[in-house]
N, C-alpha and C positions, 0 to 999 in steps of 0.2 A: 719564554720558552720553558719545557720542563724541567732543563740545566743548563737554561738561564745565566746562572752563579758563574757557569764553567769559562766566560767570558770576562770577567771582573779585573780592574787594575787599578791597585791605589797607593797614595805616599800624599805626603806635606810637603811640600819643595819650593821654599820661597825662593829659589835660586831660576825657577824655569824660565826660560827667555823668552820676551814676548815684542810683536814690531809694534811702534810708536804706533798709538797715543795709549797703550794698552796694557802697558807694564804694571800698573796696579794693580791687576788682577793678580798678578803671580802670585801674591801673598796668601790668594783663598783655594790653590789649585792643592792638587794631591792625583799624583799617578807613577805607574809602573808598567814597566813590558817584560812581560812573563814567560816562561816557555812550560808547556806541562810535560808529564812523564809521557806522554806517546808523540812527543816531537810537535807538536801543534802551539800556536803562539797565541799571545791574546794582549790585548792595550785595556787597561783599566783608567777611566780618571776621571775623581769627584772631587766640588765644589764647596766650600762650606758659602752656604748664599742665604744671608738671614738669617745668620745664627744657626742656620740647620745642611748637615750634609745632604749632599744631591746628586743623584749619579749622573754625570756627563756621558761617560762612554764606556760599554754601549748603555745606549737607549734602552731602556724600558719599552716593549712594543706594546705592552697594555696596561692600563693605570695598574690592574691586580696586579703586575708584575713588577712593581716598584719594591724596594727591599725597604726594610725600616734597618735601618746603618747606626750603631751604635760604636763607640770607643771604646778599647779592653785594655785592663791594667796586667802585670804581672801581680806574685805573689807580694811584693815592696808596694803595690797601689801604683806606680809606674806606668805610664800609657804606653802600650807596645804595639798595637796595631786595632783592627776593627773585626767587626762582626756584622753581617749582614742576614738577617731572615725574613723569608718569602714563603707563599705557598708551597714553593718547587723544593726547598730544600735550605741548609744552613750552609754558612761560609764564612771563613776564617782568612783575616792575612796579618801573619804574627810576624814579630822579630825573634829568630831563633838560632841561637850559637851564630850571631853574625851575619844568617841570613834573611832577607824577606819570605817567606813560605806563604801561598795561599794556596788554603784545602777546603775543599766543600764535600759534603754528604747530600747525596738525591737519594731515591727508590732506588737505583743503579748498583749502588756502593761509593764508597772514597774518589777522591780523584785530589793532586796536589800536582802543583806548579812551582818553581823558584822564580823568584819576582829580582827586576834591577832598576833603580830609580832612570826614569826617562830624564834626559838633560835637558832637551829642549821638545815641550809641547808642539806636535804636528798642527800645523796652519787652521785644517777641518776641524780640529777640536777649540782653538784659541778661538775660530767664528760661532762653532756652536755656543761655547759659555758665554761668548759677547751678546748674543742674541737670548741669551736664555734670560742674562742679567740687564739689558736693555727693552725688554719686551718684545723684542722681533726683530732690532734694527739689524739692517747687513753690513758689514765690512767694505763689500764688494765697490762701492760706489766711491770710496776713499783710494781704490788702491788705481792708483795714475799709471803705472808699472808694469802693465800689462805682460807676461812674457810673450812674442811671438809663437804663433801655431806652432803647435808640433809635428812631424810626419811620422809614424811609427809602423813596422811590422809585424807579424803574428811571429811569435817564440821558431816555429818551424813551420812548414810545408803541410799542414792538417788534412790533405788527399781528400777522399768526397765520402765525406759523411752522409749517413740517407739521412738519421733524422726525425725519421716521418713514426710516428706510431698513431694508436688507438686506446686510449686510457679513459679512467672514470675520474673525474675531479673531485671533490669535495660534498657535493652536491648527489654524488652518484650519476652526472649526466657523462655520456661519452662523450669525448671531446679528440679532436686531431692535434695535431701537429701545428695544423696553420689558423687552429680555432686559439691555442696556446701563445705563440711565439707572433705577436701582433708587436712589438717591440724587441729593441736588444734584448737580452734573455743570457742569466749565468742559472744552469743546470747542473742540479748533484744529483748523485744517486747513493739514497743510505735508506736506514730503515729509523722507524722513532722508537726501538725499543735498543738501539746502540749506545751502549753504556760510556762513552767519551766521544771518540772522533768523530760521529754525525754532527753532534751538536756546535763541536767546536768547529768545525764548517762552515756549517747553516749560517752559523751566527757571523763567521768569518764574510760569509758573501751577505746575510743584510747587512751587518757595520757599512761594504766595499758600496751595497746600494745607497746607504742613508749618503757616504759623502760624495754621490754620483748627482743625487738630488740639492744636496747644497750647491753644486754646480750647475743645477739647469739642466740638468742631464736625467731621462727617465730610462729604467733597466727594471723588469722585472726579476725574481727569482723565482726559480723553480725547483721541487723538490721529487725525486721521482724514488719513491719506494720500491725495496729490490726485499721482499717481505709482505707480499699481498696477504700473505695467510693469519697476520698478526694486522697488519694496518689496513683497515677499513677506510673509506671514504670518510666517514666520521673522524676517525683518529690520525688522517694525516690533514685534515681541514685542522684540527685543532691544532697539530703541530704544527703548520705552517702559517696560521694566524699567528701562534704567538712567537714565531720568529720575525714578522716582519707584514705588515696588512696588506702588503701587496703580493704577497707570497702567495705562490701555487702549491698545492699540494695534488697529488698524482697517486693515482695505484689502480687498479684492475686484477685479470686473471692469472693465471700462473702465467699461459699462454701470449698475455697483454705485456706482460713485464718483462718475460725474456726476448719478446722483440724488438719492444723498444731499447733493450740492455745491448742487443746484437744491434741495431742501426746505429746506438754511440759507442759500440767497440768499447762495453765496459764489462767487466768481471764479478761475479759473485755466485756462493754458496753459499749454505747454511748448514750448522755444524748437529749432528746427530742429539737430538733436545736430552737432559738433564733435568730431572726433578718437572718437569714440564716447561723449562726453561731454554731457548737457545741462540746462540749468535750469528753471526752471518760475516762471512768474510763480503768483501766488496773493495773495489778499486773507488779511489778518494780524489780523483782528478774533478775540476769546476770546470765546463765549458760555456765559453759564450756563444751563443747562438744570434745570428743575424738575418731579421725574416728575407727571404726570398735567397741570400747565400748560403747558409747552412752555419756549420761551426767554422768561426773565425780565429778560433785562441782557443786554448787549455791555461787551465791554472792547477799547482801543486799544491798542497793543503799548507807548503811552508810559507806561501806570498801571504805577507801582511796584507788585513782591508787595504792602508794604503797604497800598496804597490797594485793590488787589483784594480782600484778605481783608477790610479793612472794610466795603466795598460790598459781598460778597456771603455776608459774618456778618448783615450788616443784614435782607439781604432775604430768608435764610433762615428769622431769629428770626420774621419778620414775618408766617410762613406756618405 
Protein backbone atom coordinates (compact mmCIF):
# COMPACT_ATOMS: atom_id res chain seq x y z
CA UNK A 1 0.00 0.00 0.00
CA UNK A 2 1.17 3.59 -0.44
CA UNK A 3 1.74 3.61 3.61
CA UNK A 4 2.42 0.39 3.72
CA UNK A 5 5.18 1.23 6.45
CA UNK A 6 2.26 2.70 8.61
CA UNK A 7 1.56 -1.00 9.65
CA UNK A 8 5.01 -2.15 10.65
CA UNK A 9 6.04 -3.91 14.27
CA UNK A 10 9.24 -5.16 15.23
CA UNK A 11 11.88 -6.32 18.30
CA UNK A 12 14.19 -9.48 18.97
CA UNK A 13 12.51 -11.36 21.71
CA UNK A 14 13.92 -14.66 22.39
CA UNK A 15 11.62 -14.83 25.33
CA UNK A 16 8.25 -14.99 22.98
CA UNK A 17 6.17 -18.19 23.90
CA UNK A 18 5.58 -20.53 21.61
CA UNK A 19 3.17 -24.18 21.93
CA UNK A 20 5.06 -27.42 21.56
CA UNK A 21 7.02 -28.53 19.18
CA UNK A 22 7.74 -24.83 18.14
CA UNK A 23 9.76 -23.20 20.69
CA UNK A 24 12.77 -22.99 18.41
CA UNK A 25 11.66 -20.58 16.52
CA UNK A 26 11.32 -17.89 19.18
CA UNK A 27 14.93 -17.24 18.82
CA UNK A 28 14.56 -15.86 15.11
CA UNK A 29 11.15 -13.80 15.84
CA UNK A 30 11.20 -9.82 16.52
CA UNK A 31 7.86 -7.90 17.23
CA UNK A 32 5.98 -5.08 18.81
CA UNK A 33 2.33 -3.62 19.34
CA UNK A 34 2.30 -0.06 18.72
CA UNK A 35 -0.09 2.58 19.00
CA UNK A 36 0.36 5.67 16.79
CA UNK A 37 -0.42 9.40 17.43
CA UNK A 38 -4.11 9.38 16.06
CA UNK A 39 -5.18 6.31 18.41
CA UNK A 40 -4.81 3.63 15.74
CA UNK A 41 -2.76 0.38 16.53
CA UNK A 42 -0.74 -1.86 14.43
CA UNK A 43 1.40 -5.54 15.19
CA UNK A 44 4.68 -5.58 13.49
CA UNK A 45 6.72 -8.98 13.39
CA UNK A 46 9.91 -10.10 11.52
CA UNK A 47 11.76 -13.15 11.09
CA UNK A 48 15.40 -13.44 10.70
CA UNK A 49 15.05 -16.72 8.22
CA UNK A 50 18.33 -17.55 6.34
CA UNK A 51 20.45 -15.14 7.55
CA UNK A 52 18.01 -12.53 6.25
CA UNK A 53 15.15 -10.44 7.80
CA UNK A 54 11.62 -10.96 6.56
CA UNK A 55 8.47 -9.32 7.26
CA UNK A 56 5.93 -11.75 8.83
CA UNK A 57 3.27 -9.19 9.61
CA UNK A 58 1.76 -7.64 7.77
CA UNK A 59 2.16 -9.21 4.69
CA UNK A 60 3.47 -7.57 1.88
CA UNK A 61 0.37 -7.73 -0.64
CA UNK A 62 2.84 -7.34 -3.71
CA UNK A 63 6.29 -8.52 -4.29
CA UNK A 64 7.21 -4.49 -5.12
CA UNK A 65 6.03 -3.89 -1.82
CA UNK A 66 8.59 -5.90 0.11
CA UNK A 67 10.92 -3.36 2.17
CA UNK A 68 14.70 -4.15 2.11
CA UNK A 69 15.08 -4.14 6.36
CA UNK A 70 18.32 -3.26 7.34
CA UNK A 71 19.83 -2.79 11.02
CA UNK A 72 20.84 0.85 12.48
CA UNK A 73 23.52 1.49 14.94
CA UNK A 74 23.69 4.67 17.13
CA UNK A 75 26.53 7.12 17.20
CA UNK A 76 28.83 4.18 19.67
CA UNK A 77 28.11 1.67 16.31
CA UNK A 78 25.58 0.06 18.84
CA UNK A 79 22.49 -1.73 17.18
CA UNK A 80 19.47 0.33 18.23
CA UNK A 81 16.77 -0.70 15.91
CA UNK A 82 16.01 -1.04 11.96
CA UNK A 83 15.36 0.70 8.96
CA UNK A 84 12.99 -0.27 6.26
CA UNK A 85 12.70 1.22 2.58
CA UNK A 86 10.31 0.74 -0.08
CA UNK A 87 8.89 2.42 -3.08
CA UNK A 88 6.03 4.01 -0.75
CA UNK A 89 8.34 5.71 1.62
CA UNK A 90 11.22 5.16 4.59
CA UNK A 91 10.67 3.90 8.15
CA UNK A 92 12.45 3.98 11.23
CA UNK A 93 12.03 1.82 14.70
CA UNK A 94 14.64 3.28 17.07
CA UNK A 95 15.44 2.95 20.69
CA UNK A 96 15.08 6.41 22.08
CA UNK A 97 15.42 7.71 25.87
CA UNK A 98 13.94 4.29 26.81
CA UNK A 99 11.46 4.12 24.37
CA UNK A 100 10.79 1.88 21.15
CA UNK A 101 9.65 4.79 18.44
CA UNK A 102 8.74 3.82 14.88
CA UNK A 103 8.46 6.81 12.37
CA UNK A 104 7.91 6.56 8.79
CA UNK A 105 7.86 9.49 6.01
CA UNK A 106 5.37 8.94 2.70
CA UNK A 107 4.32 11.73 0.27
CA UNK A 108 1.76 12.53 3.28
CA UNK A 109 4.34 13.72 5.72
CA UNK A 110 5.69 12.22 9.18
CA UNK A 111 3.69 9.91 11.06
CA UNK A 112 5.18 8.05 14.49
CA UNK A 113 4.06 5.49 16.87
CA UNK A 114 5.49 4.22 20.44
CA UNK A 115 6.00 0.63 20.06
CA UNK A 116 5.97 -2.22 23.43
CA UNK A 117 7.67 -5.55 23.15
CA UNK A 118 4.70 -8.20 22.43
CA UNK A 119 5.13 -11.18 25.31
CA UNK A 120 3.55 -13.70 23.70
CA UNK A 121 3.39 -14.12 19.80
CA UNK A 122 -0.63 -14.30 18.51
CA UNK A 123 -1.31 -18.13 17.38
CA UNK A 124 -2.03 -16.54 13.36
CA UNK A 125 1.41 -15.32 13.40
CA UNK A 126 3.44 -18.42 15.25
CA UNK A 127 1.31 -20.43 12.02
CA UNK A 128 2.22 -18.00 9.55
CA UNK A 129 6.20 -18.10 10.26
CA UNK A 130 5.77 -22.02 10.69
CA UNK A 131 4.49 -22.29 7.24
CA UNK A 132 6.66 -19.67 5.78
CA UNK A 133 9.78 -21.75 7.37
CA UNK A 134 8.37 -25.14 6.44
CA UNK A 135 7.21 -24.40 2.95
CA UNK A 136 3.53 -24.45 3.44
CA UNK A 137 3.12 -26.96 6.08
CA UNK A 138 -0.04 -26.32 8.46
CA UNK A 139 -0.21 -26.45 12.22
CA UNK A 140 -3.76 -27.22 11.97
CA UNK A 141 -3.56 -31.04 11.56
CA UNK A 142 -1.46 -31.34 14.95
CA UNK A 143 -3.77 -29.37 17.04
CA UNK A 144 -6.05 -32.43 18.77
CA UNK A 145 -7.54 -29.47 21.04
CA UNK A 146 -10.06 -28.31 19.16
CA UNK A 147 -11.98 -25.55 21.11
CA UNK A 148 -15.86 -26.09 20.84
CA UNK A 149 -18.06 -23.79 18.59
CA UNK A 150 -18.64 -20.56 19.61
CA UNK A 151 -21.96 -18.71 19.53
CA UNK A 152 -21.50 -15.06 19.43
CA UNK A 153 -23.63 -11.80 18.98
CA UNK A 154 -23.27 -8.58 16.94
CA UNK A 155 -21.82 -5.57 19.55
CA UNK A 156 -25.46 -4.08 19.33
CA UNK A 157 -28.90 -4.05 17.54
CA UNK A 158 -27.42 -2.63 13.92
CA UNK A 159 -31.46 -1.75 12.73
CA UNK A 160 -31.84 -1.97 8.88
CA UNK A 161 -29.24 -0.91 6.89
CA UNK A 162 -30.17 -0.37 2.99
CA UNK A 163 -26.91 -0.92 1.85
CA UNK A 164 -27.72 -1.13 -1.58
CA UNK A 165 -25.89 1.49 -3.95
CA UNK A 166 -24.60 2.02 -7.51
CA UNK A 167 -20.73 2.68 -7.78
CA UNK A 168 -17.90 2.37 -10.47
CA UNK A 169 -15.29 -0.32 -9.65
CA UNK A 170 -11.80 -0.34 -10.69
CA UNK A 171 -12.45 -1.02 -14.09
CA UNK A 172 -14.90 1.85 -14.51
CA UNK A 173 -17.82 -0.81 -14.76
CA UNK A 174 -20.97 -0.06 -12.64
CA UNK A 175 -21.57 -2.44 -10.23
CA UNK A 176 -24.45 -2.96 -7.38
CA UNK A 177 -24.48 -3.90 -4.28
CA UNK A 178 -25.43 -7.47 -4.88
CA UNK A 179 -22.80 -7.54 -7.89
CA UNK A 180 -20.21 -6.44 -4.74
CA UNK A 181 -21.21 -8.24 -1.50
CA UNK A 182 -21.26 -12.21 -3.10
CA UNK A 183 -19.50 -12.98 0.31
CA UNK A 184 -19.08 -11.77 3.99
CA UNK A 185 -17.77 -8.27 3.12
CA UNK A 186 -15.75 -5.77 5.94
CA UNK A 187 -16.50 -2.19 4.41
CA UNK A 188 -14.53 1.23 4.91
CA UNK A 189 -15.25 4.31 3.88
CA UNK A 190 -11.93 6.71 3.43
CA UNK A 191 -10.28 8.39 0.75
CA UNK A 192 -6.37 7.26 -0.72
CA UNK A 193 -5.16 10.63 -0.31
CA UNK A 194 -5.70 10.42 3.91
CA UNK A 195 -2.54 11.13 5.34
CA UNK A 196 -2.78 8.44 8.35
CA UNK A 197 -6.08 6.91 9.53
CA UNK A 198 -7.42 5.42 6.06
CA UNK A 199 -4.52 3.53 5.69
CA UNK A 200 -4.18 2.38 9.09
CA UNK A 201 -7.53 0.82 8.58
CA UNK A 202 -7.41 -0.59 5.37
CA UNK A 203 -4.47 -2.31 6.42
CA UNK A 204 -6.17 -3.11 9.80
CA UNK A 205 -9.08 -4.94 8.04
CA UNK A 206 -6.70 -6.91 5.26
CA UNK A 207 -4.27 -8.14 8.26
CA UNK A 208 -8.26 -9.14 10.09
CA UNK A 209 -8.88 -10.82 6.24
CA UNK A 210 -5.38 -12.72 5.76
CA UNK A 211 -6.06 -14.56 9.35
CA UNK A 212 -9.84 -15.20 8.36
CA UNK A 213 -8.09 -17.03 5.38
CA UNK A 214 -5.60 -19.04 7.46
CA UNK A 215 -8.78 -20.22 9.02
CA UNK A 216 -10.71 -21.41 6.08
CA UNK A 217 -12.76 -18.71 6.26
CA UNK A 218 -13.26 -16.33 2.81
CA UNK A 219 -14.31 -12.30 3.67
CA UNK A 220 -13.77 -9.84 1.14
CA UNK A 221 -12.82 -6.16 1.67
CA UNK A 222 -14.06 -3.38 0.43
CA UNK A 223 -13.02 0.12 0.18
CA UNK A 224 -15.54 2.83 -0.69
CA UNK A 225 -14.07 6.41 -1.48
CA UNK A 226 -15.79 9.30 0.13
CA UNK A 227 -13.44 11.74 -2.34
CA UNK A 228 -14.63 10.93 -5.94
CA UNK A 229 -13.10 14.15 -7.17
CA UNK A 230 -9.54 13.04 -6.36
CA UNK A 231 -10.03 9.03 -6.54
CA UNK A 232 -10.65 7.88 -9.89
CA UNK A 233 -11.41 4.26 -10.66
CA UNK A 234 -7.70 4.10 -11.65
CA UNK A 235 -6.38 5.27 -8.28
CA UNK A 236 -8.68 3.49 -5.99
CA UNK A 237 -8.06 0.02 -8.08
CA UNK A 238 -4.46 0.72 -7.35
CA UNK A 239 -5.14 1.48 -3.75
CA UNK A 240 -6.99 -1.32 -3.11
CA UNK A 241 -4.72 -3.92 -4.87
CA UNK A 242 -2.01 -2.95 -2.97
CA UNK A 243 -3.72 -3.34 0.20
CA UNK A 244 -4.86 -6.79 -0.25
CA UNK A 245 -5.65 -8.71 -4.00
CA UNK A 246 -8.93 -9.41 -3.00
CA UNK A 247 -9.72 -5.88 -2.17
CA UNK A 248 -12.44 -3.83 -3.82
CA UNK A 249 -12.10 -0.55 -4.55
CA UNK A 250 -15.24 1.59 -5.23
CA UNK A 251 -15.95 5.45 -6.20
CA UNK A 252 -18.34 6.96 -8.77
CA UNK A 253 -20.19 10.43 -8.69
CA UNK A 254 -20.51 13.04 -6.28
CA UNK A 255 -24.21 11.77 -6.51
CA UNK A 256 -22.98 7.73 -6.30
CA UNK A 257 -21.08 8.32 -3.20
CA UNK A 258 -23.29 10.26 -0.92
CA UNK A 259 -25.77 7.59 -1.46
CA UNK A 260 -24.11 5.01 -0.77
CA UNK A 261 -22.59 7.05 2.44
CA UNK A 262 -26.55 7.68 3.41
CA UNK A 263 -27.46 3.76 3.09
CA UNK A 264 -24.38 2.90 5.65
CA UNK A 265 -25.20 5.92 7.84
CA UNK A 266 -21.79 7.13 7.41
CA UNK A 267 -20.32 10.88 7.67
CA UNK A 268 -18.06 12.93 5.67
CA UNK A 269 -16.90 16.42 4.39
CA UNK A 270 -14.14 17.76 2.85
CA UNK A 271 -12.28 20.67 4.16
CA UNK A 272 -12.05 24.07 2.02
CA UNK A 273 -8.62 23.00 -0.29
CA UNK A 274 -5.15 24.73 0.62
CA UNK A 275 -2.49 25.30 -1.82
CA UNK A 276 -4.68 22.92 -3.99
CA UNK A 277 -4.47 20.42 -1.31
CA UNK A 278 -7.45 19.10 1.01
CA UNK A 279 -8.68 16.58 3.63
CA UNK A 280 -11.83 15.12 4.23
CA UNK A 281 -13.28 14.39 7.56
CA UNK A 282 -15.18 10.89 7.53
CA UNK A 283 -16.43 8.57 10.19
CA UNK A 284 -13.86 5.43 10.63
CA UNK A 285 -16.23 2.69 11.65
CA UNK A 286 -15.62 -1.14 9.53
CA UNK A 287 -18.82 -2.99 8.76
CA UNK A 288 -19.41 -6.40 7.88
CA UNK A 289 -21.68 -7.04 5.43
CA UNK A 290 -23.69 -10.33 5.04
CA UNK A 291 -25.05 -11.11 1.42
CA UNK A 292 -28.82 -11.25 1.48
CA UNK A 293 -28.76 -9.84 5.64
CA UNK A 294 -27.34 -6.65 5.33
CA UNK A 295 -24.83 -5.19 8.10
CA UNK A 296 -24.20 -7.71 10.78
CA UNK A 297 -21.51 -5.83 12.99
CA UNK A 298 -19.54 -2.56 13.04
CA UNK A 299 -15.97 -2.31 14.14
CA UNK A 300 -14.08 0.76 15.81
CA UNK A 301 -10.86 1.61 14.15
CA UNK A 302 -9.36 0.54 17.89
CA UNK A 303 -10.16 -3.60 17.46
CA UNK A 304 -6.90 -5.13 16.76
CA UNK A 305 -6.89 -7.48 13.15
CA UNK A 306 -7.12 -10.03 15.95
CA UNK A 307 -10.13 -9.09 17.74
CA UNK A 308 -11.70 -8.54 14.08
CA UNK A 309 -11.19 -11.85 12.73
CA UNK A 310 -12.61 -13.29 15.78
CA UNK A 311 -15.76 -11.41 15.84
CA UNK A 312 -16.41 -11.77 12.52
CA UNK A 313 -15.25 -15.86 12.20
CA UNK A 314 -17.87 -15.99 14.88
CA UNK A 315 -20.61 -14.38 13.31
CA UNK A 316 -19.98 -15.94 10.11
CA UNK A 317 -19.79 -19.71 11.56
CA UNK A 318 -23.05 -18.67 13.17
CA UNK A 319 -24.96 -18.11 9.77
Amino acid sequence: MKTFLSTLVIFIAPTLAFSQPHEELANTIIGYSCKGDDGGSMQLVLAEIDGELTLISPRPRKEDSKPIIEKTVDTSGVHNGYKFVNDYGVAFLSRIEGEWIYHWSTKHGPFQATCTSLDELPKNLVMTLYEIMTGGLSLSSSDTNAAPKKTCEATQYMGDFDTSFELLNGDGDLVSDADVFTEPSLVYFGYTSCPDVCPLDVDRNAHAVEILEMQGQSVTPVFITVDPKRDTPEVVQDFASSMHPKMIGLTGSSAQISAASKSFRTYYKAHPPTSGEYLVDHSTFTYLVVPGEGVAEFFRRDASPEEVAEKVSCLIEDR
